[in-house]
N, C-alpha and C positions, 0 to 999 in steps of 0.2 A: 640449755638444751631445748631444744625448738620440739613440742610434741604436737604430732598432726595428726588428723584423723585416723589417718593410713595404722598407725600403729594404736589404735582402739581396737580390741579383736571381738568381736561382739560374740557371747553364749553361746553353742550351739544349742539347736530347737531340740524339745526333749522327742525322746522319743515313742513313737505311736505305740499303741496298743494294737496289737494283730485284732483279725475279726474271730477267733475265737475268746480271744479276751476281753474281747467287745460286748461278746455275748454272755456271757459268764459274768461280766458286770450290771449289763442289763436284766439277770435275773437275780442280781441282788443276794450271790452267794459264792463268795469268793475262795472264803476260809470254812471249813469244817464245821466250826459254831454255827455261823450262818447259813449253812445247809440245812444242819439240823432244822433251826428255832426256823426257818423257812418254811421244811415238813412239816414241823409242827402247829404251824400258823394256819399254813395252807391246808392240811388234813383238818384242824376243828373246825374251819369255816365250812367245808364239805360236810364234815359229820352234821353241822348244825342243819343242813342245807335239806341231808337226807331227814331227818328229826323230824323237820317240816312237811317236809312232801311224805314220810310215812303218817304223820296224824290228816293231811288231810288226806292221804288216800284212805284210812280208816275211817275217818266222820262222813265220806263221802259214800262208803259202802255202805257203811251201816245207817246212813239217812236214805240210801235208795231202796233198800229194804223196808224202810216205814214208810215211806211215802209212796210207794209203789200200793199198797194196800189203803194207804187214805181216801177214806169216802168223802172227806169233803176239800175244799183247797185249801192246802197249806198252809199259803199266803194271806189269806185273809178269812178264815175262819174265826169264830167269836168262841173258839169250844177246845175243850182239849180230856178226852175220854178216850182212853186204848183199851178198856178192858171189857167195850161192849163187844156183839157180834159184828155189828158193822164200824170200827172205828173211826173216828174223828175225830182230828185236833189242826189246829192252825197256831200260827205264832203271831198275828197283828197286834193281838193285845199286848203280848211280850214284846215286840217291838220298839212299837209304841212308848209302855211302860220305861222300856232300857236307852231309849235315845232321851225322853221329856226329862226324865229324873236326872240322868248325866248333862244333860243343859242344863238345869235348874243346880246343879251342883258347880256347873263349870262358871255361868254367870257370876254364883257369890263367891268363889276361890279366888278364882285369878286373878280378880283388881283388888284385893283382900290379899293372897299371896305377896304380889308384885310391891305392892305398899307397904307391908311388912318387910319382905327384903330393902327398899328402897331405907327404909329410915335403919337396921340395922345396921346400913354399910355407908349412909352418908349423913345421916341426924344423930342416931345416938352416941352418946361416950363410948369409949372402948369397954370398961367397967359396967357399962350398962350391956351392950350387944351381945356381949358372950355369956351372961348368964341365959339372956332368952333366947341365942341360938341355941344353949346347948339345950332348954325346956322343949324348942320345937323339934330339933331332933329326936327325945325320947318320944313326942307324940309320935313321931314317922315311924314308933317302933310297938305300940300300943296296937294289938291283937284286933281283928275285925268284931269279933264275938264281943270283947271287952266297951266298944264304940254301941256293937248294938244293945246289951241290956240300958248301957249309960242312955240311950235313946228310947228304951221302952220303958224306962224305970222314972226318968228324970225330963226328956227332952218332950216326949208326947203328951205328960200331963201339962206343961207349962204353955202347948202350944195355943190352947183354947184363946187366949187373948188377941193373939195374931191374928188368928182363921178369923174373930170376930169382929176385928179394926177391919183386915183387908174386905169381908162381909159388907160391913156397914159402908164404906166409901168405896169399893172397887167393885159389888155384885153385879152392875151394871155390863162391865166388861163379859161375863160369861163365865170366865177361869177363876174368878173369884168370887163366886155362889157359893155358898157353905148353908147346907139340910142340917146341921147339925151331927152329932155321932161323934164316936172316938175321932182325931186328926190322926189317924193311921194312912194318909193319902199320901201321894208322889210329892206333893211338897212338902211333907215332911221328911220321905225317905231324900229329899234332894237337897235340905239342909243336911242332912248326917252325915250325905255322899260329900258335902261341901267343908264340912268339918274333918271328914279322913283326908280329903286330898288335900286339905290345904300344907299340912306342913313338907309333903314331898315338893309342890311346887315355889313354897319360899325355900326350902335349902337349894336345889337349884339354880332357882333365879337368886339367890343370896351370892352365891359362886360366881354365878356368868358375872354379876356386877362386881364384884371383888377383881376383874378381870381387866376391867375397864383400864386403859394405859391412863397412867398418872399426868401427861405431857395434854391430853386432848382435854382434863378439866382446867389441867391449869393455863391454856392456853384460852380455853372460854372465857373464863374468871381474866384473864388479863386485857379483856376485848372489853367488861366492864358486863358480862351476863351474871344475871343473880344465881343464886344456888337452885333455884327452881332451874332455870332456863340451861343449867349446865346438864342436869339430869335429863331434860326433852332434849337437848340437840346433841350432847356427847353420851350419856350414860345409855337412854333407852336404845338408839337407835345401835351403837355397840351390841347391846345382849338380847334385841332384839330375837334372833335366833335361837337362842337359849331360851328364854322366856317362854316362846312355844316349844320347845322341846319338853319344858319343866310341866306347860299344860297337855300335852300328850303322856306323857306319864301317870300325872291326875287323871286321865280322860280315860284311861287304860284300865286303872285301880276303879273307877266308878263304872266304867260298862260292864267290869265282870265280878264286883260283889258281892257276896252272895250271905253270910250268914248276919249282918248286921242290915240287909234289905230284908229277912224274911221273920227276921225279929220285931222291925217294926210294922209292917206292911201290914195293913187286912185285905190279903188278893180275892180276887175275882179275875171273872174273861170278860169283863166288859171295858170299853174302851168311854174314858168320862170325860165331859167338857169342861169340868171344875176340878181344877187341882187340890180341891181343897176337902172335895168327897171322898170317905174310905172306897178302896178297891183299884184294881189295875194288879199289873206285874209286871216281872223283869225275865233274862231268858235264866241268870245264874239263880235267884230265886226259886225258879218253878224247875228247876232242874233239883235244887238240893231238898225240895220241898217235897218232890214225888217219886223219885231216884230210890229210897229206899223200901216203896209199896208198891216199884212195878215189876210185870214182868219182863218175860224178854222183850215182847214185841212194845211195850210201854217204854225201857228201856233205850229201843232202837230210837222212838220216837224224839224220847227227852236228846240222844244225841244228834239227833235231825235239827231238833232247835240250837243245838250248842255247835254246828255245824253253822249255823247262819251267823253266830256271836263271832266265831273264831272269822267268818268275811268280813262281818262290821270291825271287827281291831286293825282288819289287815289293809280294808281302805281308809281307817281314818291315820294309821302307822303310814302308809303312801299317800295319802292329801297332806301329811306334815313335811313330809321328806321333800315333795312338790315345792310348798310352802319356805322350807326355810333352803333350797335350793334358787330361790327364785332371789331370794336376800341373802344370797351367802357374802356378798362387799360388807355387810355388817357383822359377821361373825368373826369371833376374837382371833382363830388362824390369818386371815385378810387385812385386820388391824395394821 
């Protein structure tokens, strides 16, 4: 029997979806369940939304109320007195304090971090890497308070040696002048801030590189790239995005610190060219420092400065988003 075309009946085309079921798919709730978990999704992104815009509509009233009575400017005042007849306080010194110390923290974490993760997830034995993730785990879970006396107890006496090597061969540069005195200064609250963050941003970045597809090392390594060279061109440039996400997390934990910076810190309102002189501060600091001996109107003030803390998180949370928006072809989704 002779078969031809003729008698092939081809499928018929399925049939369309009306444009109400068009729409009803487009919003991603077809079934009851997914209506709900919908609500549900949809409603705490709002609540979180509201949460937000009621704290800054609060720090924003109750910083226009102190600063409205500020005698001297805000922004760059060297003083911080609310209990006089004429008050005046400024936040440059806190500023100041709260960005050098979190750079001085972020400098020694992250290539410390990121190196740590690199060798737990591509040098070490298996038997080796999970004892000492699970160690830097418990660190990530070690109390701020518990960091600061381990800093005022153990980390501050030991610094003398450091402050007086960097003395002897760096005083030239400026930032490393040391008068002597306790090492209660920004470089040392900026190691401690570097010792807390560190193990948030190796679990982190430990993940993102655990993330890495298995096909792009082994496709390196078949090209004849060593073990280094497979890490810079398949591993980093993969978790790159995570990696900064894991230092904005660190970055977050040391701008807003506060009982392990005021533990070690000997503050003052003067702003010092030497990182290595006691004095300075921070905004969390001189918040938990004077919060409980003010009044109201001291009060308003302290949240006039924690009103400027809560801007500084929000543009450096928005220069990250920027940041790893800009590299998102390396993030593990785009893989």
């Amino acid at each position: 029997m002779d078969i031809t075309t003729k008698n092939i009946q081809t499928p018929p085309p399925p049939p369309q979806p009306t444009v109400a079921e068009r729409k009803r798919n487009a919003r991603g709730a077809t079934r009851p369940g997914d209506r709900v978990f919908l609500g549900l999704a949809r409603g705490s992104g709002i609540f979180l939304l509201v949460i937000m815009a009621a704290i800054a509509v609060f720090l924003t009233w109750r910083a226009a109320v102190a600063i409205s009575k500020d005698e001297g400017n805000f922004l760059t005042t060297f003083e911080w007195n609310t209990a006089g007849t004429e008050p005046v306080f400024g936040i440059a010194v806190l500023a100041y304090g709260t960005i050098i110390s979190s750079i001085i923290a972020m400098v020694i974490a992250v290539p410390v971090a990121v190196a740590i993760a690199l060798f737990l997830t591509h040098y070490a034995p298996r038997k080796l890497s999970g004892p000492i993730a699970y160690v830097i785990d418990l660190l990530a879970a070690v109390p701020s308070i518990v960091y600061g006396l381990w800093g005022a107890l153990i980390l501050v006496p030991h610094m003398d040696g450091l402050f007086g090597w960097l003395n002897d061969y760096f005083s030239w540069t400026g930032i490393f002048d040391w008068e002597g005195g306790a090492p209660r200064s920004m470089l040392t609250v900026g190691i401690l801030l570097a010792i807390m963050i560190l193990p948030i941003i190796t679990n982190v970045s430990r993940e993102v590189f655990k993330q890495v597809p298995q096909m792009h090392e082994e496709a390196a390594l078949a090209l004849g790239a060593t073990r280094w060279e497979v890490i810079r061109m398949a591993v980093l440039p993969f978790g790159r995005s995570g990696v900064i996400s894991a230092s904005m997390l660190g970055l977050g934990r040391a701008l807003g610190e506060t009982m392990a910076v005021a533990t070690v810190l000997s503050p003052d309102f003067l702003i010092h060219g030497s990182l290595l002189n006691p004095g300075g501060g921070t905004f969390a600091q001189n918040i938990a420092s004077k919060f409980g001996e003010a009044d109201e109107f001291g009060r308003d003030a302290l949240i006039a400065s924690g009103l400027v803390l809560f801007v500084i998180t929000l543009l450096v949370n928005g220069a990250a988003r920027a940041i790893i928006a800009r590299r998102k072809e390396y993030s593990g989704a785009n893989a």
